[in-house]
SEBAZA-199219 format. One record per residue (C-alpha): residue in three letters; z negated, y, x. Coordinates in steps of 0.05 Angstrom, whole numbers, padded with zeros to 5 digits, always signed. Layout:
AlaZYX ...
END
This chain:
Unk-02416+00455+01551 Unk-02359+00423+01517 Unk-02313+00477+01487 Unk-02253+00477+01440 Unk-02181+00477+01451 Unk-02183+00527+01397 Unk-02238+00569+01435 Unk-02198+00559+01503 Unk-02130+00576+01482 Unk-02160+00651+01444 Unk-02202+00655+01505 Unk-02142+00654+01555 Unk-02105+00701+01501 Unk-02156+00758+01501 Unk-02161+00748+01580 Unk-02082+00759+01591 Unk-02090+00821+01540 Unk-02138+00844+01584 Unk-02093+00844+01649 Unk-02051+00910+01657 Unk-01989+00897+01720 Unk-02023+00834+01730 Unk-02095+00867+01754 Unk-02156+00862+01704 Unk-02176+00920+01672 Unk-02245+00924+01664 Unk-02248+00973+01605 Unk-02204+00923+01565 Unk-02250+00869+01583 Unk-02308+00908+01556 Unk-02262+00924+01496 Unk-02236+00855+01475 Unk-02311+00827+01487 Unk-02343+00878+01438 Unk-02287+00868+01389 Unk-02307+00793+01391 Unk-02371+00811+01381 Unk-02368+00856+01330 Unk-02322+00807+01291 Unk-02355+00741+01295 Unk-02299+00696+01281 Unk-02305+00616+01286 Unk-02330+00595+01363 Unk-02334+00663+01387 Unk-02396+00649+01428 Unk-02347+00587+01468 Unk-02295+00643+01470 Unk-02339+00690+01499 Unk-02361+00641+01545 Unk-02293+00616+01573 Unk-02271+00694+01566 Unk-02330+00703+01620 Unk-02312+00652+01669 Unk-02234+00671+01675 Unk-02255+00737+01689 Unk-02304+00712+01742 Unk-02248+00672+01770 Unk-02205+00729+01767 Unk-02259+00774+01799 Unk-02269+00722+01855 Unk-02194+00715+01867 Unk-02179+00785+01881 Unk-02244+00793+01927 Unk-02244+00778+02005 Unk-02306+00774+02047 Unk-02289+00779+02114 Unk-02351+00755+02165 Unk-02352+00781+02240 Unk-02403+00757+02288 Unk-02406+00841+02311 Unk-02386+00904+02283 Unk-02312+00888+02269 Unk-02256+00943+02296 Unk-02212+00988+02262 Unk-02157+00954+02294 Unk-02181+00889+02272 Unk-02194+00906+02204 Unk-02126+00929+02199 Unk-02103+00876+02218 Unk-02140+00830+02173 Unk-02123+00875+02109 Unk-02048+00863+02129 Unk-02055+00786+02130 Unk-02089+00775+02072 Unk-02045+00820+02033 Unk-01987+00783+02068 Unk-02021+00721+02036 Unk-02060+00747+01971 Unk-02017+00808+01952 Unk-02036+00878+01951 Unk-02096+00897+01913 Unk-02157+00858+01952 Unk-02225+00884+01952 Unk-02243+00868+02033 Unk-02316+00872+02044 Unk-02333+00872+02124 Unk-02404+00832+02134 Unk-02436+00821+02212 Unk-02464+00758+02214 Unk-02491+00747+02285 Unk-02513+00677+02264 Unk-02432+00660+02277 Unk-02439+00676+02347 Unk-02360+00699+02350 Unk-02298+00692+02310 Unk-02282+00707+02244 Unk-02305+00678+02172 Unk-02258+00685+02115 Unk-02265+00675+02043 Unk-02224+00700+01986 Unk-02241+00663+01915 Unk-02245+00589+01930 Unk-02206+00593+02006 Unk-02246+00588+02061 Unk-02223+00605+02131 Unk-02269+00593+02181 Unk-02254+00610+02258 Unk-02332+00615+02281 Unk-02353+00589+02343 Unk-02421+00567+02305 Unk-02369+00511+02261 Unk-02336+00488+02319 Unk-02397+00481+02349 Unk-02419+00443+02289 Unk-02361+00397+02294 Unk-02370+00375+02353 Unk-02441+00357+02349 Unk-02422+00314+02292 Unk-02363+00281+02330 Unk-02414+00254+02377 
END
């Protein structure tokens, strides 16, 4: 769906309103989209739109699932947190997943960034290199 420059620009407006110390605040979110709502100006279903994908982006960015092939350690998941805040900043939401199908190592993604370190990929990779 084509949407306007208009739309985009009010869209990314409303989403930096929404962002309090440079974290999204949901109950502004829920705010500003109601207010749109309730108001109905020119293109406020693109704005709502756009408004609903930065926020997904946002959501996505600041979210880190973290695949172990067994029950991951204390010690390691401290160690991972202190990475990826090294990396990300503070503020991640880490969620720990087993995933036995990755035989060992680690699986990392946070937004769009993938990290993979399984044996099952490098396995992968060198079937295909053949």
């Amino acid at each position: 769906m084509k949407i306007s420059k208009q739309a985009q620009r009010e869209a990314r407006q409303l989403f930096r309103s929404c962002l309090v110390s440079g974290r999204l605040d949901e109950s502004r979110v829920r705010q500003a989209a109601g207010m749109l709502v309730a108001g109905k100006p020119r293109g406020y279903i693109e704005i709502l739109s756009r408004l609903h994908r930065l926020v997904k982006l946002e959501t996505a960015r600041r979210t880190a699932t973290v695949e172990n092939a067994v029950e991951s350690s204390p010690a390691l998941m401290a160690e991972v947190q202190a990475g990826l805040e090294k990396r990300y900043g503070t503020g991640l939401e880490i969620n720990y997943v087993t995933n036995p199908a990755l035989i060992g190592g680690l699986r990392i993604q946070v937004g769009s960034d993938l990290y993979d370190g399984s044996v099952k990929t490098r396995l992968e990779k060198l079937e295909q290199s053949f």
